[in-house]
N, C-alpha and C positions, 0 to 999 in steps of 0.2 A: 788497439793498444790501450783503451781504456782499463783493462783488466791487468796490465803489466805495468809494472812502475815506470819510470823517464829513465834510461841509465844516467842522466845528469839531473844534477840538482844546483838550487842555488847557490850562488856562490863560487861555480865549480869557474876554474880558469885556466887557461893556458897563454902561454907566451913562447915566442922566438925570438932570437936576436938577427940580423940582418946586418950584412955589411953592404953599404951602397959604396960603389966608385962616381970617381965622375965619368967614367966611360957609361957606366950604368946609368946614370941621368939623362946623358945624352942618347943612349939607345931605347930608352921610354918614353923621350920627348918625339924624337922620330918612328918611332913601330904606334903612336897616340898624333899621328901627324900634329903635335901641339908647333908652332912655329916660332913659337918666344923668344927671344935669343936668349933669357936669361936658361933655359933649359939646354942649350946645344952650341952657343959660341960662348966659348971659353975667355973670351978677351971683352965683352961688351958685357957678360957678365962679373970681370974683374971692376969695370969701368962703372958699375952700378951700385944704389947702396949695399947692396948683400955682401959684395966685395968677392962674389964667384959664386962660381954655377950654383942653382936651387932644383931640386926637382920639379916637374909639375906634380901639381896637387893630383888630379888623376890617376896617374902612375903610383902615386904612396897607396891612395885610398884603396886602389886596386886589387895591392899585394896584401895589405891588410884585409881585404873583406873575402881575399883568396885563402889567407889563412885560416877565417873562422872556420870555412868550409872543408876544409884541407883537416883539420884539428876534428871536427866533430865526425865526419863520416867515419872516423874511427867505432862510433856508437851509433850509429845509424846511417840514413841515407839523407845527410841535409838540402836545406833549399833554403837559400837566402831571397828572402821576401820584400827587406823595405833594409836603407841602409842610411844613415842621414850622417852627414861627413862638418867636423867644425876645422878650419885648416887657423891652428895657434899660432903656427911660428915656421918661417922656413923653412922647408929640410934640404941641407948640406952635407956633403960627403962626410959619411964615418958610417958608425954602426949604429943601427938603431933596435929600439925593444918594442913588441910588438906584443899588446897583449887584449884580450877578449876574456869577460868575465857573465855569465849567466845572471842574470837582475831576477827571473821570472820565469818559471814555467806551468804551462798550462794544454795541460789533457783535451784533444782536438780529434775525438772516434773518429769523425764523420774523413779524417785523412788520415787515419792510420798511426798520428804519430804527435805532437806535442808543438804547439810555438813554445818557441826558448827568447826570451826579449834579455839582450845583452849589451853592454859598455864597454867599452874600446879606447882603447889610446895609442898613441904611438910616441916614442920618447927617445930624445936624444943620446950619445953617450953621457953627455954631462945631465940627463936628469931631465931636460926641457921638454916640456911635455908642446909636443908640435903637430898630432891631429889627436881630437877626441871625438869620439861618434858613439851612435847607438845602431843596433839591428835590432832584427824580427827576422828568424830561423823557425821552417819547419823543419823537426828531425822526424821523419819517418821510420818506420822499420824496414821498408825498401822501396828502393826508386818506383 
């Protein structure tokens, strides 16, 4: 791949929106056997500061770093390498915006295909930005 350009370049982005339920919270809490209550009882999590169910942070991170990979094999065949997760604020039932943006890439012969170093976020409806990470993605030309 040294000889072909990256089909992505800096800057390049993609985003989805997501609607989480609270049935969805509770069903990531239990398929991540996470045990919290604040994750999967509905009434211990009323009774907490959050004031009702939050996701586990695994579960968010998750769908998020399934996205990058979900988004890029469009242009190749990715491999998420290293994935480093900042968890800002809750996340509570509604819709969230999920997005991934190319910081860096760099030409990698010796595997066919490019590391992409990218920035992430995940964000509330109202705008609150409630996880921020960074990856390291090989895109190859194929698996």
């Amino acid at each position: 791949m040294n000889d072909l350009p990256c089909p992505v370049s800096e800057g390049f982005t993609v985003s989805r929106s997501l609607a989480l339920s609270p049935e969805d919270i509770i069903a990531g809490a239990c398929f991540l056997d996470d045990r919290n209550p604040l994750h999967h009882d509905p009434v211990a999590a009323a009774a907490s500061r959050f004031g009702g169910l939050i996701a586990s942070g695994p579960h968010i991170a998750g769908l998020h770093a399934a996205m990058a990979a979900t988004e890029l094999s469009a242009y190749g065949a990715p491999l998420g390498l290293e994935f480093t997760i900042r968890y800002a604020a809750p996340v509570k039932p509604g819709t969230l915006t999920m997005t991934w943006t190319v910081t860096s890439v760099e030409p990698k012969p010796s595997l066919d295909g490019h590391f992409l170093r990218l920035s992430g976020e995940v964000r509330s409806d109202q705008g609150e930005a409630l996880i921020t990470s960074k990856g390291l993605v090989l895109l190859a030309r194929s698996i």
